[in-house]
Kinemage of the C-alpha trace (Angstrom):
@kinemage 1
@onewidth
@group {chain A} dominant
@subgroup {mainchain}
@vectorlist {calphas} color= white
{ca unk a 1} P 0.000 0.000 0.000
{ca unk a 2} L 1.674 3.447 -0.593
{ca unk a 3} L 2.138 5.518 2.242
{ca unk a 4} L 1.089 9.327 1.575
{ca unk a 5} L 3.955 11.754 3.330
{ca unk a 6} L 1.996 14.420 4.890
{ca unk a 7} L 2.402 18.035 3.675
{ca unk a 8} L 5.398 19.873 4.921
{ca unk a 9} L 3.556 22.680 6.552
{ca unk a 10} L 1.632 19.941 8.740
{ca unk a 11} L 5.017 18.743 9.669
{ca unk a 12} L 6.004 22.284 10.989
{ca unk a 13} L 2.891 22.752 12.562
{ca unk a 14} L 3.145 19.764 14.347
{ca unk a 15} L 6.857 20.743 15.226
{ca unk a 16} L 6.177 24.043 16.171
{ca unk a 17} L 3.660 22.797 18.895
{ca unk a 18} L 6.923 21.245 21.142
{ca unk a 19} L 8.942 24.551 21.224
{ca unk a 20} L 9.505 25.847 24.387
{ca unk a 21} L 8.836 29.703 25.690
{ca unk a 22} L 12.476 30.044 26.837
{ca unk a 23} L 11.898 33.188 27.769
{ca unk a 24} L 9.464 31.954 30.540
{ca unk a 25} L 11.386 29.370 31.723
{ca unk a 26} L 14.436 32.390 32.114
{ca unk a 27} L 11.828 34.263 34.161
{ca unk a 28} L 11.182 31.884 36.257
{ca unk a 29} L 14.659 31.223 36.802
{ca unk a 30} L 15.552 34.346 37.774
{ca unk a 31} L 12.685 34.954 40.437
{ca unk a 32} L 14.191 31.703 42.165
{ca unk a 33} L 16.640 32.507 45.305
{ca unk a 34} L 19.494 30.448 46.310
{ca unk a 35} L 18.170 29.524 49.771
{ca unk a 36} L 16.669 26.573 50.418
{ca unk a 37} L 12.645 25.742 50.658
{ca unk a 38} L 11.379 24.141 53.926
{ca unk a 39} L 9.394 20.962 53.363
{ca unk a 40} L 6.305 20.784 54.441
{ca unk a 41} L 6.740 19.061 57.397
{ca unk a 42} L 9.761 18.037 59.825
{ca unk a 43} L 8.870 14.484 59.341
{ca unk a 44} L 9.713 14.715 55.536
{ca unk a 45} L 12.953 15.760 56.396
{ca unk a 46} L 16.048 13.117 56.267
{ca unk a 47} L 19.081 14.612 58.556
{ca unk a 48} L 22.918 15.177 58.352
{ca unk a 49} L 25.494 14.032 60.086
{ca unk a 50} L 28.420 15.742 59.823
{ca unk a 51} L 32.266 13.448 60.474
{ca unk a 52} L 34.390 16.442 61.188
{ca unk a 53} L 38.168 15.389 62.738
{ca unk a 54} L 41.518 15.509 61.544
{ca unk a 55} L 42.917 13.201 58.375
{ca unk a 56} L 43.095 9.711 59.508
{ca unk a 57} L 40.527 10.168 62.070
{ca unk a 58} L 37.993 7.168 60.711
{ca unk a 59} L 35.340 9.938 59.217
{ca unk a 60} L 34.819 7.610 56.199
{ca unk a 61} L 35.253 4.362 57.710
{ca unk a 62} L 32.604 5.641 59.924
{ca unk a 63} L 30.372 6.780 57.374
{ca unk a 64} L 31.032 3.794 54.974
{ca unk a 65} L 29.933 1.341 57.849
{ca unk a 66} L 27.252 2.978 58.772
{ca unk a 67} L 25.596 3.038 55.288
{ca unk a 68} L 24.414 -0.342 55.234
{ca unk a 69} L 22.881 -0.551 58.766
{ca unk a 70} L 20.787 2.608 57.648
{ca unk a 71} L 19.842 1.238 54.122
{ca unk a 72} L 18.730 -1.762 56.261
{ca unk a 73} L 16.513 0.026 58.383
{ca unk a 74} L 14.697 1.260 55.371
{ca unk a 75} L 16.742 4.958 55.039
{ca unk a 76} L 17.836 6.627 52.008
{ca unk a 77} L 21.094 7.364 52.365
{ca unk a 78} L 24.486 9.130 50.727
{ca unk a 79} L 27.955 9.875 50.913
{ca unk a 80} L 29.761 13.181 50.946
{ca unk a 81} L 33.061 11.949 51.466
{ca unk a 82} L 35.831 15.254 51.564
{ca unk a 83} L 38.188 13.474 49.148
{ca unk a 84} L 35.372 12.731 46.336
{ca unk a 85} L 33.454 16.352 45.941
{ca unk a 86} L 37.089 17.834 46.213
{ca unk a 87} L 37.815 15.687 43.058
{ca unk a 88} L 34.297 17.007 41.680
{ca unk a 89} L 32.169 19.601 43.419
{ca unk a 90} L 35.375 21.559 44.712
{ca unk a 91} L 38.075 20.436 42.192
{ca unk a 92} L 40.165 23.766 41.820
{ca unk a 93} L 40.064 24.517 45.011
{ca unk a 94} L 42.997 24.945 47.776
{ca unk a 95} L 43.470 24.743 50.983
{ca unk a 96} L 43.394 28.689 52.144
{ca unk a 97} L 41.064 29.826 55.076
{ca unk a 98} L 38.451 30.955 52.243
{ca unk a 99} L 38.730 27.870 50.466
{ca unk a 100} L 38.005 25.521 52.947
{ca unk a 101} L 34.781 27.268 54.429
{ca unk a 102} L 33.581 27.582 50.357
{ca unk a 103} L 34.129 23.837 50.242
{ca unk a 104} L 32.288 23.193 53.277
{ca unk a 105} L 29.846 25.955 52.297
{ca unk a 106} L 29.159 24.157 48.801
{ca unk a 107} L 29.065 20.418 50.894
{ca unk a 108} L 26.562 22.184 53.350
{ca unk a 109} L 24.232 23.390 50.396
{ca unk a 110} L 24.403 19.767 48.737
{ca unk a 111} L 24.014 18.151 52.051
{ca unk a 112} L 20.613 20.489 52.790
{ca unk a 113} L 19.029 19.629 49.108
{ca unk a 114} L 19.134 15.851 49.746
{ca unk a 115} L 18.390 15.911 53.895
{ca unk a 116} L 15.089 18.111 53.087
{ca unk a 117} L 13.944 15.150 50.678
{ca unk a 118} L 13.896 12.658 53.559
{ca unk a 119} L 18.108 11.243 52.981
{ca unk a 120} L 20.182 10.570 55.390
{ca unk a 121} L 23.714 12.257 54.708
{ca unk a 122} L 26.688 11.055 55.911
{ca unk a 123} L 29.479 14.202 55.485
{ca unk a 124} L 32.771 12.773 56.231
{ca unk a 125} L 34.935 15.884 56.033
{ca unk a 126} L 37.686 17.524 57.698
{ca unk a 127} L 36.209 20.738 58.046
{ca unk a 128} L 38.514 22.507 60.029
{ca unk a 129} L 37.105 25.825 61.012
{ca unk a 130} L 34.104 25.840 63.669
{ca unk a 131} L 33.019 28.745 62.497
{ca unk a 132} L 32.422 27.271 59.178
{ca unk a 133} L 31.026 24.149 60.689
{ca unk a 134} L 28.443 26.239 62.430
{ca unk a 135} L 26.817 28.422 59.536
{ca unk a 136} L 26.897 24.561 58.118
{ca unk a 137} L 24.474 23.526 60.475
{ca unk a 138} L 22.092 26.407 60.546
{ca unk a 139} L 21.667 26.647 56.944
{ca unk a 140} L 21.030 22.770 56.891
{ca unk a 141} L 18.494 23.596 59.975
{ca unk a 142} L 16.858 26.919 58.189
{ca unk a 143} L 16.218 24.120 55.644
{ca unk a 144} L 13.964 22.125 57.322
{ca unk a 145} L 17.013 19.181 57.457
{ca unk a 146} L 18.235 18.111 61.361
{ca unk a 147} L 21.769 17.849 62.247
{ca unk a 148} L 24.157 16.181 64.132
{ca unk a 149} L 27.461 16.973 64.600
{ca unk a 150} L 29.844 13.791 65.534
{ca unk a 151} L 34.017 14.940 66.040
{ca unk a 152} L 35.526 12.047 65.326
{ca unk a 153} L 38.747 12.676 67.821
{ca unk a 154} L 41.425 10.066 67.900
{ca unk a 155} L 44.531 11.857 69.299
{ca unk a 156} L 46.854 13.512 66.590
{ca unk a 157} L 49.544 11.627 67.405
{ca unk a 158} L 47.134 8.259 66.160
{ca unk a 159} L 46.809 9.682 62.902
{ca unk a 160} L 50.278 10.259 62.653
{ca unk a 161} L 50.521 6.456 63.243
{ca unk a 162} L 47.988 5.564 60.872
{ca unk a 163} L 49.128 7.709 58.105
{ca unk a 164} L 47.102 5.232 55.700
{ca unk a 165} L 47.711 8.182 52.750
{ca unk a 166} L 51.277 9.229 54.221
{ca unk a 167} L 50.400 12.881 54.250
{ca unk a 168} L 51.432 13.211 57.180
{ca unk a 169} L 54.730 12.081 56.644
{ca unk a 170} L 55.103 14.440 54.083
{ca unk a 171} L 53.605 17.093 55.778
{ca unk a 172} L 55.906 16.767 58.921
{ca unk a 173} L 58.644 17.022 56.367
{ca unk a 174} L 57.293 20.307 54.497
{ca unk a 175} L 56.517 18.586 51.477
{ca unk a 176} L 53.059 19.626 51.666
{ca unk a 177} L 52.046 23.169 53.342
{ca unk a 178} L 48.765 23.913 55.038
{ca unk a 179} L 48.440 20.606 56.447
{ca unk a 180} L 45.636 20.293 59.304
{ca unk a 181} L 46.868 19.307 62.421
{ca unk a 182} L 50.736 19.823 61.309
{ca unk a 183} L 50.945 23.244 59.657
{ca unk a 184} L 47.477 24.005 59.657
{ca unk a 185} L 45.131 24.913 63.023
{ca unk a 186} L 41.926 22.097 63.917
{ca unk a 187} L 39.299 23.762 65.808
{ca unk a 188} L 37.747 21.182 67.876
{ca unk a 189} L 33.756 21.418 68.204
{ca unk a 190} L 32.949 22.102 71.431
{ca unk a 191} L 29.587 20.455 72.048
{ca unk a 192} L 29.007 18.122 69.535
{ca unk a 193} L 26.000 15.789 69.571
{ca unk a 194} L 28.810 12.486 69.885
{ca unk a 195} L 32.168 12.456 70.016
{ca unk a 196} L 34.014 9.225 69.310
{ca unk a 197} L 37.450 8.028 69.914
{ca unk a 198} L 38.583 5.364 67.242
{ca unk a 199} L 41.671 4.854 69.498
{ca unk a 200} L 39.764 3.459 71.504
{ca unk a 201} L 36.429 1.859 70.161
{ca unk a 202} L 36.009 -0.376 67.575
{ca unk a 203} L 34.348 1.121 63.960
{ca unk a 204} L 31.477 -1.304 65.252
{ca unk a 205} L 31.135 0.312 68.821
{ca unk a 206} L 31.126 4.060 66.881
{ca unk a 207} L 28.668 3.244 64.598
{ca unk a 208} L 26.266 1.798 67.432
{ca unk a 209} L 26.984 4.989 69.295
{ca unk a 210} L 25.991 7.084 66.532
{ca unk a 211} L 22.408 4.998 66.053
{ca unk a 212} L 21.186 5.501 69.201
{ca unk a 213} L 21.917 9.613 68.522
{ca unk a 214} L 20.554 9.187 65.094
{ca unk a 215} L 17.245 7.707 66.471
{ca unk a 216} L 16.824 10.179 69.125
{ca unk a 217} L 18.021 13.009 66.556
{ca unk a 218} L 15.066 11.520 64.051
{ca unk a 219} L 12.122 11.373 67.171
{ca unk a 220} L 12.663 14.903 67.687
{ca unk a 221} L 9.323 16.945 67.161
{ca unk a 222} L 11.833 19.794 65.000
{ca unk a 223} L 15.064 20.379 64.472
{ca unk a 224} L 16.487 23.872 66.247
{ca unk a 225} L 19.078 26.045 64.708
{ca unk a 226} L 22.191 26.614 67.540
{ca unk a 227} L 25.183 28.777 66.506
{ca unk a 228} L 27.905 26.821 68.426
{ca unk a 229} L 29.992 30.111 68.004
{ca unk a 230} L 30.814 31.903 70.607
């Protein structure tokens, strides 16, 4: 049977339909802001917990082993290990005062989006500055998102032993400048939700500790917004 082509001004007509007012979609663009929305209630909200401590602390190891035990007990869950979103999110960056607070700044914002839509994130980052640490956790909170801050504090002189990367052996030796904890100042938070001592616990006696907050953290009728700087 021959197939009749239809007209070519059909064709453009039917075209023309799918076009897109670009112009609308820039207006609504730029009436957007760059804060956050709340959701509409506290119980849609996931929460962050944020690993701060020095390099070889256990902040991942934390955060990898605690993944599973969440996804188990039906969470959503991710990842915002330092290392990675400096590969990605932060790549360029250095290691000045400005650029770490941007990079926690930019983990923060990241860290809101997913917590307001009910995830669980695990930030595993040094994060050096409690200053920075603190305008982390009330723009997660203004979000709608709870927080819990967990300083993951095995003595200096551990991590030093560790040295699983050997930065440290390099930075003792000035091969590598602005080092945290060598050449480089840690501010220690100083009330965080749990503190825990890998020297001293096992990765499976941390990650039990940091349940029980996380349950208690997730019962709460709303999260509340505490600058920790005084």
């Amino acid at each position: 049977m021959m197939r009749i082509r239809p007209k070519k001004w059909l064709i453009f007509r039917r075209a023309t339909t799918r076009l897109i007012d670009v112009s609308a979609i820039e207006t609504k663009l730029s009436t957007k802001t760059d804060t956050f929305s709340t959701p509409k209630t506290v119980s849609e909200a996931g929460a962050v917990l944020w690993l701060t401590g020095l390099s070889g602390a256990g902040k991942s190891t934390l955060a990898d082993a605690l993944v599973p035990r969440l996804r188990a007990a039906g969470k959503k869950v991710e990842v915002l290990d330092g290392d990675v979103v400096r590969t990605h999110l932060s790549k360029g960056l250095g290691f000045s005062r400005e650029d770490r607070d941007l990079n926690v700044a930019r983990i923060a914002f990241v860290a809101g989006l997913l917590a307001r839509n009910g995830v669980v994130v695990l930030v595993a980052a040094v994060s050096p500055f409690r200053s920075a640490r603190d305008d982390a956790r009330n723009a997660i909170v203004t979000a709608g998102a709870k927080f819990m801050e967990i300083h993951v504090a095995p003595p200096l002189a551990e991590c030093i032993k560790r040295d699983v990367k050997g930065l440290y052996k390099k930075a003792i030796a000035g091969e590598i400048a602005q080092f945290t904890g060598v050449s480089d100042p840690y501010e220690e938070p100083l009330t965080p939700e749990v503190k825990v001592d890998t020297s001293i616990i096992s990765v499976d006696e941390g990650v039990q500790h940091i349940e029980a907050h996380l349950r208690t953290l997730l019962d709460a009728t709303k999260p509340i917004a505490i600058s920790r700087t005084q």
